[in-house]
Structures are given as structure tokens and as C-alpha cells.
C-alpha positions in Angstrom: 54.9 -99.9 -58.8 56.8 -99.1 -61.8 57.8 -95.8 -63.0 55.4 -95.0 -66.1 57.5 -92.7 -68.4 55.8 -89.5 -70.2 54.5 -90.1 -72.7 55.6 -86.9 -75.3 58.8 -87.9 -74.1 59.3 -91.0 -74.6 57.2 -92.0 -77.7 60.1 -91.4 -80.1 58.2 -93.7 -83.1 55.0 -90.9 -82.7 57.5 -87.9 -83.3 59.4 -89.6 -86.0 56.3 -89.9 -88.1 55.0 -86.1 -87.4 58.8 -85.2 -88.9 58.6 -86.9 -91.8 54.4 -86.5 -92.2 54.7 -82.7 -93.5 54.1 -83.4 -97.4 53.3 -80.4 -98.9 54.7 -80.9 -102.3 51.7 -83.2 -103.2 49.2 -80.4 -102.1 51.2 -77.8 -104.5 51.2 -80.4 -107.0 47.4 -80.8 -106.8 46.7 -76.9 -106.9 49.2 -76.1 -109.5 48.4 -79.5 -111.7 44.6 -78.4 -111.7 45.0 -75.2 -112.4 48.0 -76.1 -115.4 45.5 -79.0 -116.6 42.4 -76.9 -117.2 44.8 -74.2 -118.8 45.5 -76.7 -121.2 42.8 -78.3 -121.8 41.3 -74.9 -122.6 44.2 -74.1 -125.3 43.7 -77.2 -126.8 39.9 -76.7 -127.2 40.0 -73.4 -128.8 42.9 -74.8 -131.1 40.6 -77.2 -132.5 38.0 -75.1 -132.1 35.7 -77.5 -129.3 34.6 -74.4 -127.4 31.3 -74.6 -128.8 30.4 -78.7 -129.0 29.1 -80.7 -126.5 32.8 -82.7 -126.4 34.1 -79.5 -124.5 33.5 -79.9 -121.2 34.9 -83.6 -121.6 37.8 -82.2 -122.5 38.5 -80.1 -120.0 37.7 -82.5 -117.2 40.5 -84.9 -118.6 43.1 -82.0 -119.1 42.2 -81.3 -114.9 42.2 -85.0 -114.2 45.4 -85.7 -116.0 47.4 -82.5 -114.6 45.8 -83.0 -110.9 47.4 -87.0 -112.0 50.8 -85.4 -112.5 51.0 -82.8 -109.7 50.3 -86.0 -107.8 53.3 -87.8 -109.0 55.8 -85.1 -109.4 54.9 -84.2 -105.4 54.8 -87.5 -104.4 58.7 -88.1 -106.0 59.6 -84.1 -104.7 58.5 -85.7 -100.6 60.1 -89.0 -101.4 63.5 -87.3 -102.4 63.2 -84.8 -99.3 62.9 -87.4 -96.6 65.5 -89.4 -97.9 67.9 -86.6 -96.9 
């Protein structure tokens, strides 16, 4: 009967993957690109004075949208250029 190796031990693919699987930087991307999104967005509607029409909340949801966008990307390029190393 042949020897059947450990499995924690042996399945070096497995703990490879859980190394290199920690990406945090999209998840501060996402927080701080929501939260820097809807900031803007709110500037720009009392700039041009949209905090009273209906076109507000609009608005606002594409400032989050777009900044949540961007904290994607930058975090997705900050993981990519940490695993590399």
C-alpha cells in the first residue's frame, strides 16, 4: 500500500495561493473611494447649487460609483505590484 503524504504538508500549490490571496488594498480602495466619491460628489452639488433638485441624489450616486471605480483600480495595481515582489 502506498504511503499517502499529509496533506497540509505536501499541497504546496494550496499554500501558495493563500500567500499571495491576502488583497487588502482593493478593500481600502473600496472604503476610502466611497467615502472620497460621495465627498465629492457632495462639493460639486453645492457648487452648482443641486442640493435642492431632484438631479442630486443622481449625482451623488455617480460621484460613489466612480470613486468606489477608482479605489478598485488603484487597489487592484497596489496588490498586483506587491506580489510581484
Amino acid at each position: 500500500m502506498p504511503k499517502r503524504n499529509n496533506i497540509n504538508e505536501d499541497n504546496s500549490y494550496n499554500n501558495k495561493n493563500q500567500e499571495n490571496d491576502n488583497n487588502h488594498y482593493v478593500g481600502f480602495g473600496v472604503g476610502v473611494g466611497l467615502i472620497g466619491g460621495c465627498l465629492f460628489a457632495a462639493v460639486i452639488g453645492v457648487v452648482f447649487g443641486l442640493m435642492g433638485d431632484s438631479l442630486f441624489p443622481m449625482v451623488l450616486a455617480l460621484g460613489s460609483g466612480f470613486g468606489m471605480l477608482m479605489g478598485i483600480v488603484i487597489g487592484a495595481v497596489m496588490d498586483n505590484n506587491k506580489n510581484k515582489v
